[in-house]
C-alpha positions, 0 to 999 in steps of 0.5 A: 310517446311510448316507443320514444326514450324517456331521456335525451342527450342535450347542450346545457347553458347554465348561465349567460357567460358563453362557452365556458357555461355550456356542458350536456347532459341526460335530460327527460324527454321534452313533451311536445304542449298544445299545438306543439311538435316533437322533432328528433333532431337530425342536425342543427346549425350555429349562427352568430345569433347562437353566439349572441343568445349564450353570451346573453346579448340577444334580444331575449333571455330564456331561464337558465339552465336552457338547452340552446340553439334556434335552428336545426332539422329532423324528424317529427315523432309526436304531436301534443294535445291540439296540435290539430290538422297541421300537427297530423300532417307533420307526423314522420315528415322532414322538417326544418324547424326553429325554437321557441322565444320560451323553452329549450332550443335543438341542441339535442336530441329532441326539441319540442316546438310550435307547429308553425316553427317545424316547416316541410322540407322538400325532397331535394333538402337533406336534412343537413342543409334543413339544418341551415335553411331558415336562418340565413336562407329567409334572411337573406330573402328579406334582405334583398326584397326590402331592397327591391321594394324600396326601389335599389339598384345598388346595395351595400353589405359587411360581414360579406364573406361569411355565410348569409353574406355570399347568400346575400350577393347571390341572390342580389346578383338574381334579383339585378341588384349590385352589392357593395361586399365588405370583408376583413381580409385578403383572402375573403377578397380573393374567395368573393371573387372566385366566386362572382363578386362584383365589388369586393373591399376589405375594411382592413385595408388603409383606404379602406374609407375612401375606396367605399365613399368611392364605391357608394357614390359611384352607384348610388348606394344608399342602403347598407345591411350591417351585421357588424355594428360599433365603428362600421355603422358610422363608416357606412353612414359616412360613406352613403350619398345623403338621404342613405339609410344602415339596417343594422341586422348583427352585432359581430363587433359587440359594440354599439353602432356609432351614429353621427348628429352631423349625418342624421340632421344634416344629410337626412341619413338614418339607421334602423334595425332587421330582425327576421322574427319581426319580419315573418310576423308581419306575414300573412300564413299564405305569404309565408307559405310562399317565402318559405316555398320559394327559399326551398327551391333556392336551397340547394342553389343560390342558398345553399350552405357550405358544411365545414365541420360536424361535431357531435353533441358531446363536442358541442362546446369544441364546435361553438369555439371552432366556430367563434374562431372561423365564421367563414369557410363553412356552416359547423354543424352539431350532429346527434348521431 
């Protein structure tokens, strides 16, 4: 710890009212607990998850002032007090790594964090698409093995054009499993397609009702992956042959999902909900080590993330507006450097 800075540049989130809350700031150095890391952060991502945690709508709420921010990629300077074998075996390497559901996040310089939170990158990963490689990437992993261990052929998938949505098709596309892509405007439609999208619907579409109790019943899909939530979890229910099931996974509407008793009772259809910590956490260490191995040799393929922007961390607040704006097109990226 000698030769590293005593303060940090950091993103500060003063209360849970969003953008307008957030400013940097010098801040002392964090000092990485037992079995703890310190990451000199390279780059970290936004996701909508990010937008959720400032506007207080996540499914925890950390003690303001917070540095925010869940995922980013760097290097690692220093190991805490028992950070033992695992916490050796990391010092100077690349690593991917998430916050902690208590204590800052990596927007900033510096982040300390769990020794099983920073995970080897391999060579072929630039610490960019590091930065984007465990929130998506491992989303969308388990997304599409829930599919195929419950025995789908066919699946249905909103938000479909953003990042983890194309991940979400490509991957199905490998795995055999044919995905129902709903966007909300033409021009997703026309860039899913470019891209190899088999089915492509736009919810802004007048028919748009019809055209996806079209869809589902044609291939019999009868699972729905909602990052939207509100209105659309009802449209998806209503759509599904019976018995269907919406894992809900986002709330981009910032609405509840609408369910109907008629759906429910009558037509066995039900709703559940996917979070990617709950997921890991039933994973055993050698099954994680496994995902995590296989989403690494994917990265730079099937789920590799396209970079629309970069902004330093003095513009950190112009880069949440920017992409609050525009979630398609493109990862934003926060730099320190």
């Amino acid at each position: 710890m000698n030769q590293l800075p005593e303060t940090m540049t950091a993103v500060i989130l003063e209360s849970y009212s969003g953008v307008t809350a957030l400013h940097v700031e010098q801040r002392p150095l964090p000092k990485p607990g037992p079995h703890e890391v310190l990451v000199k952060v390279a780059a970290s991502s936004i996701n909508p998850s990010d937008l959720s945690f400032i506007e207080g709508m996540y499914g925890f709420r950390k003690p303001t002032p917070v540095v925010p921010g869940f995922e980013g990629a760097g290097t690692v300077v220093a190991g805490g007090a028992s950070s033992g074998l695992m916490g050796r075996y990391l010092m100077g390497k690349r690593v991917a790594c998430i916050s902690q559901s208590e204590g800052d996040g990596v927007w900033a310089e510096y982040v300390a964090t769990a020794v099983n939170y920073a995970l080897p990158l391999d060579d072929s990963v630039s610490l960019e698409q590091g930065a984007m490689s465990v929130v998506n990437p491992l989303t969308a992993v388990a997304l599409i093995e829930i599919a195929q261990n419950a025995g789908h052929k066919t699946i249905v998938n909103t938000a479909a054009a953003g990042a983890l949505g194309q991940m979400i098709n490509r991957l199905g596309q490998s795995a055999g499993i044919r995905v129902i892509n709903i966007v909300r405007r033409d021009t997703q439609v026309e860039l899913l397609q470019q891209r190899g999208a088999d089915i492509v619907l736009n919810s802004s579409s007048p028919d748009f009702a019809q055209q996806l109790h079209d869809a589902c019943h044609q291939h019999r899909a009868r699972l729905a992956f909602d990052a939207i939530a509100g209105p659309m979890t009802l449209q998806l229910l209503e759509a599904m042959p019976i018995h269907g099931k919406v894992t809900v996974y986002g709330g981009l509407s910032l609405q509840p999902s609408m369910v109907s008793p008629a759906h429910t009772i009558f037509q066995s259809k039900s709703v559940d909900g996917f979070w990617l910590s709950k997921w890991l956490a039933k994973k055993n260490p050698l099954q994680s080590l496994l995902i995590w191995r296989r989403t690494q040799k994917l990265i730079t393929t099937t789920l590799q993330s396209e970079i629309r922007a970069r902004y330093s961390l003095q513009d950190a607040p112009k880069a949440v507006l920017a992409y609050q704006e525009q979630m398609t097109g493109g990862k934003v990226l926060i730099v320190p450097a």
